[in-house]
C-alpha positions in Angstrom: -7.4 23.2 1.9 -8.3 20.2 -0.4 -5.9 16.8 0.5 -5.3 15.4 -3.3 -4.7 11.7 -3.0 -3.2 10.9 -6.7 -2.3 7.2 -6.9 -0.3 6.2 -9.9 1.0 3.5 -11.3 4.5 4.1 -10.3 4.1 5.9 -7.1 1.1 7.4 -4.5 1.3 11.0 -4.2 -0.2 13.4 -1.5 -0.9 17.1 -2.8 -2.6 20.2 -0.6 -4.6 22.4 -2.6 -4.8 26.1 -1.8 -8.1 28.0 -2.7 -5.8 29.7 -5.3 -4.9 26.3 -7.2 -1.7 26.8 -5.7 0.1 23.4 -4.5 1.0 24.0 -0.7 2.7 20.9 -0.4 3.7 17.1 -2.0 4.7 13.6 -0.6 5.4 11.2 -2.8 6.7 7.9 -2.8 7.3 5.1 -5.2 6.5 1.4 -4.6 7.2 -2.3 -6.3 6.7 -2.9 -9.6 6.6 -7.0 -10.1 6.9 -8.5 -13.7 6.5 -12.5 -12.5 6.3 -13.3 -16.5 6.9 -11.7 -19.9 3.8 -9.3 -20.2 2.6 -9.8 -16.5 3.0 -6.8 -14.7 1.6 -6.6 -10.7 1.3 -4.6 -7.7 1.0 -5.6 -4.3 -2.5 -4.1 -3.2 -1.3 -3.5 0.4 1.5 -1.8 -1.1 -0.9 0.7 -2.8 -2.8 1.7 0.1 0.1 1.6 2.8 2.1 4.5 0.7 -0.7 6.4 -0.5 -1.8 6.5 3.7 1.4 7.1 4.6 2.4 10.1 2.6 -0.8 11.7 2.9 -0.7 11.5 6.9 3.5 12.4 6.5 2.4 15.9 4.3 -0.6 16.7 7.1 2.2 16.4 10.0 4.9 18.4 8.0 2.5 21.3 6.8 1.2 21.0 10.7 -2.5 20.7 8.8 -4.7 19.6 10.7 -7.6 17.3 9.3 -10.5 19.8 10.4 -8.2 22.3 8.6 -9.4 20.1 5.3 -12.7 20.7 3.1 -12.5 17.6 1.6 -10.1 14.9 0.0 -9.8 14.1 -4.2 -8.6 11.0 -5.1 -7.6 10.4 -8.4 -5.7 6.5 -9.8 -4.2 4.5 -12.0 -7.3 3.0 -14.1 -7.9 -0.6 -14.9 -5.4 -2.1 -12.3 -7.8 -4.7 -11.2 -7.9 -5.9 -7.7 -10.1 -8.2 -5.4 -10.0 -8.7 -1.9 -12.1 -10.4 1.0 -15.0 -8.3 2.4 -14.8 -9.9 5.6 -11.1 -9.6 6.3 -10.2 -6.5 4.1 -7.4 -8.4 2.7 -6.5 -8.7 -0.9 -6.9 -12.5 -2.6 -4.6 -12.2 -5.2 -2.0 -9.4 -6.8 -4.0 -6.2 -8.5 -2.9 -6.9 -12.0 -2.1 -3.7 -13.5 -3.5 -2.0 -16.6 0.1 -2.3 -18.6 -0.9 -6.3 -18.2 -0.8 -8.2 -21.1 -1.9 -11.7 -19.8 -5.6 -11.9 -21.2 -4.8 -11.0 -24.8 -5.6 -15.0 -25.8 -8.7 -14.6 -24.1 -9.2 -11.4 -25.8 -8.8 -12.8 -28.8 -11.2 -15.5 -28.7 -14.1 -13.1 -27.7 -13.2 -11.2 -30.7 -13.2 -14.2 -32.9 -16.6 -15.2 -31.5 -17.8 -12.1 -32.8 -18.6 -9.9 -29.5 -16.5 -7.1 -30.7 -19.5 -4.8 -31.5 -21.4 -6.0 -28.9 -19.0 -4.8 -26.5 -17.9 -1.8 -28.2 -21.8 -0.1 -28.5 -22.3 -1.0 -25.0 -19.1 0.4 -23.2 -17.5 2.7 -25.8 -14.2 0.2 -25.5 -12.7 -2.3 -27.8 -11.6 -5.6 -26.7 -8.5 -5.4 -25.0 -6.4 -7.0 -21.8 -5.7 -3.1 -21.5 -9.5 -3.2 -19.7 -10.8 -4.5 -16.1 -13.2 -7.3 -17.0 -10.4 -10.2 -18.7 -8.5 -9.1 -16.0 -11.3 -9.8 -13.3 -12.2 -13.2 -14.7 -8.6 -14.2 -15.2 -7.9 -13.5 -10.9 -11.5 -15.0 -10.3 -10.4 -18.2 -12.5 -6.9 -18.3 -10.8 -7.1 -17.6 -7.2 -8.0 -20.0 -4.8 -11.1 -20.4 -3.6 -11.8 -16.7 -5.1 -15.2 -18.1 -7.5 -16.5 -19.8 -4.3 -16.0 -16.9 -2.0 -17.6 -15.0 -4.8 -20.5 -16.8 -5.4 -20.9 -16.7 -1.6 -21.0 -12.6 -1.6 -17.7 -12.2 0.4 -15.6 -11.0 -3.1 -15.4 -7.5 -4.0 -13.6 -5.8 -7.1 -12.6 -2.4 -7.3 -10.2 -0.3 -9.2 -7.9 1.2 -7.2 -10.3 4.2 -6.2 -12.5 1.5 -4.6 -9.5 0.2 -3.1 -8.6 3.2 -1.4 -12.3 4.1 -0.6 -13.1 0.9 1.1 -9.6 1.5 3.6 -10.0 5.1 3.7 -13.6 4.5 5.4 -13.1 1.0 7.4 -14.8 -0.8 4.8 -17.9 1.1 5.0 -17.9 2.0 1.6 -17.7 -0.1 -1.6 -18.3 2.5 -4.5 -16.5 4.0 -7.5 -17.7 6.5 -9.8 -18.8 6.7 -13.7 -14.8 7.6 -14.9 -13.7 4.5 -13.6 -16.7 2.1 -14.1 -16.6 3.2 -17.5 -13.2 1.7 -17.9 -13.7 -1.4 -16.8 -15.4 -3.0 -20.1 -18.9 -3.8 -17.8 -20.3 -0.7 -17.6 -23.3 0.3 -20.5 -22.3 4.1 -21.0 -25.5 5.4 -22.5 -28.0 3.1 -19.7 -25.3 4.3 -17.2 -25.3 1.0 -15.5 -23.5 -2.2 -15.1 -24.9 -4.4 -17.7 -25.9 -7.8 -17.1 -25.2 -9.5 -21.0 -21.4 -8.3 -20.1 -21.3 -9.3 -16.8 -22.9 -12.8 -18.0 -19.9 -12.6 -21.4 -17.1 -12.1 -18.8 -18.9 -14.8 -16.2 -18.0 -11.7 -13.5 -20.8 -12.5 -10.6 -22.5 -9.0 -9.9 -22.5 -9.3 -6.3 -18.8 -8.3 -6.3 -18.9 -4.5 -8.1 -19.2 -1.3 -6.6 -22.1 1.0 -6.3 -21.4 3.6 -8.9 -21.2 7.3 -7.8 -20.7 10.7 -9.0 -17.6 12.0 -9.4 -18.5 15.1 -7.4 -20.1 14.7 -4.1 -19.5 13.7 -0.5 -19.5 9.6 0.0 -18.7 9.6 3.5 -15.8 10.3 5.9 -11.9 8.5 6.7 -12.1 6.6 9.8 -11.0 8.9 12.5 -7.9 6.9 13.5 -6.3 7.9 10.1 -5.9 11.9 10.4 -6.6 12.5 14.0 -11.1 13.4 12.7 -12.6 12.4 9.5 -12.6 14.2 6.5 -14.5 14.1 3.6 -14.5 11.7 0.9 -15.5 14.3 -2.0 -14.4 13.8 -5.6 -13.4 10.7 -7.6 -12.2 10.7 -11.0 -9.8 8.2 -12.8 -6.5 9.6 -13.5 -7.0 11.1 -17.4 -10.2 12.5 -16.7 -9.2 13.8 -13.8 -6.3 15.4 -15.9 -8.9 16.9 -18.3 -10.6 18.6 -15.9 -7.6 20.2 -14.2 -6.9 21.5 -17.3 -10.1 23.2 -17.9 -11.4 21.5 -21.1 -15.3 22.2 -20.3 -16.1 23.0 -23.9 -16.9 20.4 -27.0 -13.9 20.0 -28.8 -11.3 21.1 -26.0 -8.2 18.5 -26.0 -5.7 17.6 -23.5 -2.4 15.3 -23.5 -1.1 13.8 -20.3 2.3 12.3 -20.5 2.8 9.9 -17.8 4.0 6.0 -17.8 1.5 6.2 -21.3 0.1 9.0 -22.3 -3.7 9.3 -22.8 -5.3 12.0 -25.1 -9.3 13.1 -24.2 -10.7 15.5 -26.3 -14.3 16.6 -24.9 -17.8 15.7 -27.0 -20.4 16.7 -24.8 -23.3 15.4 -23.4 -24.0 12.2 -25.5 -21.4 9.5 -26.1 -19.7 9.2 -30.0 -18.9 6.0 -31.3 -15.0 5.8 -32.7 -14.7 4.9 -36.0 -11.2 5.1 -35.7 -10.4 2.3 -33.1 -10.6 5.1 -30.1 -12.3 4.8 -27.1 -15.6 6.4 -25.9 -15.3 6.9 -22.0 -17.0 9.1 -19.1 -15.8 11.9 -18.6 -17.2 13.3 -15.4 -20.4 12.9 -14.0 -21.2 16.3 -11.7 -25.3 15.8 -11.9 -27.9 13.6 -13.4 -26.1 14.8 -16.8 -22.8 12.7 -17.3 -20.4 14.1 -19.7 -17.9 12.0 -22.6 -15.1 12.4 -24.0 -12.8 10.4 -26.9 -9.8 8.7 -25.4 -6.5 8.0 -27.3 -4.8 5.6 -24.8 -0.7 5.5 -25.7 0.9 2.1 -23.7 4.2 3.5 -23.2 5.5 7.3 -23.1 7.6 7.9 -20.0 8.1 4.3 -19.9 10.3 4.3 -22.5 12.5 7.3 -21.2 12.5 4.8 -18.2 13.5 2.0 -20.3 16.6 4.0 -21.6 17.7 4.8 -17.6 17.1 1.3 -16.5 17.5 -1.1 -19.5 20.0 0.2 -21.3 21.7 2.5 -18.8 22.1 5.2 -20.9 20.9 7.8 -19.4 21.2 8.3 -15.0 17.7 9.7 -14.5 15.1 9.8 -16.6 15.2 14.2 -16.6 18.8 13.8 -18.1 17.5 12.6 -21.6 16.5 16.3 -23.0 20.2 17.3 -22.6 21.2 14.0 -24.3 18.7 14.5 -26.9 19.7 18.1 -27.7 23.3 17.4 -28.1 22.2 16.4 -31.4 20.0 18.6 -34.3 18.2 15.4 -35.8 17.7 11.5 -34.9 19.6 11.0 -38.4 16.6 8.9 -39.5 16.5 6.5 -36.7 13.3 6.0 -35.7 11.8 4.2 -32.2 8.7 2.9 -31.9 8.4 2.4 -28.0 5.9 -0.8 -28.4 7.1 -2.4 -25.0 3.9 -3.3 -24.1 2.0 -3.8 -27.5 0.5 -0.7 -29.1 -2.8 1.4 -27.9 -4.9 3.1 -30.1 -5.3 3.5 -33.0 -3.7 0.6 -33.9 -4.8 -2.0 -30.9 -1.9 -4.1 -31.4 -1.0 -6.4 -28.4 1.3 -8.5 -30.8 3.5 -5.3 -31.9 7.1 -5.2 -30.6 9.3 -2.5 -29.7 11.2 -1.6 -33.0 14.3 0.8 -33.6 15.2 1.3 -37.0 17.8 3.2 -39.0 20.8 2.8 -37.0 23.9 2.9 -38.5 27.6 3.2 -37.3 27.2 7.1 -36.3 24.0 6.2 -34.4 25.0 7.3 -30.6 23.3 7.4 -27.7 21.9 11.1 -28.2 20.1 10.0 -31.4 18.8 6.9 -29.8 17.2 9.5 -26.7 15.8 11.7 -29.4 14.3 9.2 -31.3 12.8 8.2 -28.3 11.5 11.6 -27.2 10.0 12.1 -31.5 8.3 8.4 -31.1 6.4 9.8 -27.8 5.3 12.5 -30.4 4.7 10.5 -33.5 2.5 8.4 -31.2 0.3 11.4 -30.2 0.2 13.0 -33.5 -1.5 9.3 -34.2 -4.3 9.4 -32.1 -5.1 13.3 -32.8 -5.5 12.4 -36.4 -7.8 9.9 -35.0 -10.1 12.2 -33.0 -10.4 14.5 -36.0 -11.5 12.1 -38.2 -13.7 11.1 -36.0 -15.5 14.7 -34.4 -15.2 16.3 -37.2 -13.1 19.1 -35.2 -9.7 20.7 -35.7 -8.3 21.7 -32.6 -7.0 24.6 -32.4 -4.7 23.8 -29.4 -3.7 20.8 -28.1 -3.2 21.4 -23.4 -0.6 19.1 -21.9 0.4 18.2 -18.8 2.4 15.2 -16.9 6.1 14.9 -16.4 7.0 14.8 -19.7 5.2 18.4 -20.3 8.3 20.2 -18.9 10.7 18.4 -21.4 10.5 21.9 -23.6 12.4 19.8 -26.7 10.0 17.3 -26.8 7.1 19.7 -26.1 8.3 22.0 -29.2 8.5 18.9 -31.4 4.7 17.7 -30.5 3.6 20.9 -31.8 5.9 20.7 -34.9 4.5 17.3 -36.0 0.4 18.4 -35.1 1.2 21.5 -36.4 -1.0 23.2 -33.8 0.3 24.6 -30.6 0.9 23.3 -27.7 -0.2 24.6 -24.2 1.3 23.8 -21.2 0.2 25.2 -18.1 2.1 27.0 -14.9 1.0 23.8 -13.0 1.6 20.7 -14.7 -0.7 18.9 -11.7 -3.2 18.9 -13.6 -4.1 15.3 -12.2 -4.3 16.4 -8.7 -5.6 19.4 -9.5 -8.7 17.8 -11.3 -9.8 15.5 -8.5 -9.4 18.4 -6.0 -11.8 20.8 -8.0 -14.2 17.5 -8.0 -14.0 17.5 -4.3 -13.9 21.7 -4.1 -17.1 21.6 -5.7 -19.0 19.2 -3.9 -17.6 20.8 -0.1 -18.3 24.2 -1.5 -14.6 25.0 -1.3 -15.0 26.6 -5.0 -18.5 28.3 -5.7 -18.7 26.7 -9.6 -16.8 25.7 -12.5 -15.9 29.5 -13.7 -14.3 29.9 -10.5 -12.2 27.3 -11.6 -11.6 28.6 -14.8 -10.1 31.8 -13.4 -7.2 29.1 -11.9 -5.8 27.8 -14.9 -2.9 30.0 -16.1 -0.5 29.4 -19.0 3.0 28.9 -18.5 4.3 28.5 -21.8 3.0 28.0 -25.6 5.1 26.1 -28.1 4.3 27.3 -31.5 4.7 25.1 -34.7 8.0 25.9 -37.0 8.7 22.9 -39.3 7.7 22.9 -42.7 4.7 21.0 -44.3 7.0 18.8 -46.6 9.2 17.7 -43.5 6.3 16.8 -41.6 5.2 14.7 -44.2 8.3 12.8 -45.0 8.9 11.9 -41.3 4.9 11.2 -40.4 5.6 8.6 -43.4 9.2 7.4 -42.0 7.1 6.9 -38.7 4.0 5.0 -40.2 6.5 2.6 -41.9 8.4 2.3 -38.8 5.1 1.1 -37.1 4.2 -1.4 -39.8 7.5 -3.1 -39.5 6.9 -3.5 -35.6 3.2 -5.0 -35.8 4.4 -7.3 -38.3 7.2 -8.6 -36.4 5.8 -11.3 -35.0 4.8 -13.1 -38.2 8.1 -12.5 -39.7 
């Protein structure tokens, strides 16, 4: 068996991985979410690691699994929820501010006023955004008490949450992460493959408190005993969306993958040397399984599921978040009303922290069905964005678009995705694709699975939605949808 350890930003899931790619079993449980200003959004670190260890000891007890039973443990995370904590004491200095976090636009701003946009962007691959570790490291650094002089004293370290969970997984022995996650952190030089100083000296982030960087693929030491009853392990590392991409198989230049989650994040694979965007996407590690680290382009949408959540829990409209297909059904069209789900700013390709949610269109016969399809077609509209994005960039028209996430199994919105990209969409049996990618990395480096074709032979189709609307009504509601967008990045100047 592979243990999966898949920490998200809503909840920490535990997954055991049969040699066939079948899931054997699943804990999962949810934790705070703390929002202690407009645009602020927070976890408790202790939180993190407490539910993440407890489900994957509760799934190990119910399965009756014992931890020699296991080859090796994947852990896959949220990326860019930034944390610090004491390396004497193990004990978080401040919140981790999470990657929905809004708090360091200002500060973002200013950089990009001083001119260090390009700077930034040839080193890392990333634009300027709060969205990204290092603001977000030098905002807690600034903040906390006493954090800059136990820094400059040695005793700080940073980590995204894989480091988190790394460095309490193994008693503190190990302080590491590897390329997926460094590469998202706005400090790491993607073609030198190293932390690079001018950054780290532009951010005023102190390099005694990063992680050694690893490959995602290999064995970086054991658990303490006292967690499973032995050690197992530590295997594979991947951030959550290129994790995704490799669970679902996209080896081969060109191969594209959608994961709809909180956001939803789109990688489309380029190969062995990193692209440049000209299209405001990012340029990110991929996986590193060798000396030879692979990219990929990244379309990073702020808000997907979120907004499904934001109909159940804002506006009440809906009881849980699975009811909103039905809702959406009961009605043919939105009737023009269009959503643009901008809680949290908009991703790329826009790079809007300033945009606003927007609904538009609503009339007197607007009901709550049109309002939950509208939101489902601005999840879409959203995607069909950033795939226009990557294709201008590449040079490559994909020729199917994998997806996977929660969202995946929503066939409505699913069959409408492949309408507006008018290439067809691929959903597989398992939609754990996460999990599934962080246990191959740690398969491969146990010799659990021989290669990477092994792998291959896994992945199985469960369903292909096949484009049916016309050419013209694309059009006219891609153009409804643009105009939508301008009139929410413009709200706040009106």
């Amino acid at each position: 068996m592979i243990l999966a350890l898949d920490q998200g930003t809503t909840s920490s899931r535990a997954l055991l991985i049969h040699h066939d790619g079948s899931v054997v079993g699943m804990k999962q449980q949810e934790f705070t979410q703390h929002y202690p200003k407009p645009g602020w959004v927070e976890h408790d670190a202790l939180q993190i690691w407490q539910t993440q260890r407890d489900v994957a000891q509760q799934l190990l007890q119910e399965q009756q699994i014992s931890a020699d039973a296991v080859s090796g443990i994947g852990i896959t995370n949220q990326r860019e929820t930034t944390i610090i904590w004491n390396r004497d004491t193990g004990q978080p200095l401040a919140p981790a501010i999470v990657w929905q976090d809004r708090r360091t636009a200002e500060q973002c701003e200013r950089l990009v006023g001083a001119g260090h946009s390009e700077r930034v962007r040839n080193k890392t691959g990333l634009v300027i955004d709060p969205y990204f570790c290092a603001t977000k490291l030098r905002w807690l650094l600034d903040h906390t008490p006493d954090a800059r002089r136990l820094a400059d004293s040695g005793k700080v370290a940073f980590g995204t949450v894989d480091s988190w969970l790394i460095w309490n997984l193994t008693g503190g022995q190990r302080h590491i992460t590897d390329v997926t996650n460094a590469s998202r952190t706005m400090l790491w030089n993607l073609s030198d493959q190293r932390w690079d100083d001018e950054l780290l000296q532009l951010f005023d982030i102190p390099a005694s408190v990063l992680p050694d960087v690893v490959l995602s693929s290999a064995i970086h030491g054991e658990t303490i005993p006292d967690l499973f009853g032995s050690p197992i392990r530590i295997a594979g590392i991947a951030g959550d969306q290129q994790a995704a991409l490799m669970g679902q198989n996209c080896s081969r230049h060109g191969m594209a993958k959608n994961t709809y989650g909180t956001g939803c994040f789109m990688l489309m694979n380029i190969g062995n040397h990193p692209m440049l965007s000209e299209s405001k996407l990012l340029t990110t590690a991929a996986c590193r399984l060798d000396e030879s680290p692979s990219y990929a382009l990244e379309g990073s949408i702020f808000v997907a599921g979120a907004a499904v959540q934001w109909l159940r829990d804002g506006l009440g409209i809906i009881e849980q978040s699975s009811d909103v297909e039905a809702l959406a059904a009961q009605v043919d069209d939105t009737d023009d009303v269009y959503l643009v789900p901008a809680l949290a700013g908009l991703g790329a390709p826009h790079w809007d922290a300033h945009a606003r949610g927007t609904l538009i269109g609503i009339t007197r016969g607007t009901t709550r069905a049109h309002l939950a399809r509208a939101t489902l077609e601005g999840i879409a509209f959203q995607v069909a964005d950033v795939l226009d994005a990557m294709k201008e960039d590449s040079g490559i028209d994909p020729t199917e678009l994998r997806v996977d996430g929660g969202a995946a199994a929503n066939d409505l919105l699913m069959q409408f995705q492949a309408d507006i990209l008018g290439v067809p969409v691929v959903r597989p049996k398992s939609v754990e694709t996460t999990a599934m990618g962080a246990a191959y990395l740690a398969g491969l480096a146990t010799g659990f699975w021989k290669d990477t074709a092994e792998i291959e032979t896994i992945w199985t189709v469960d369903k292909t939605f096949h484009p049916t609307m016309s050419s013209d009504d694309v059009i006219h509601r891609r153009g409804r949808w643009r105009d939508a967008v301008s009139r929410s990045r413009h709200w706040d100047k009106a």
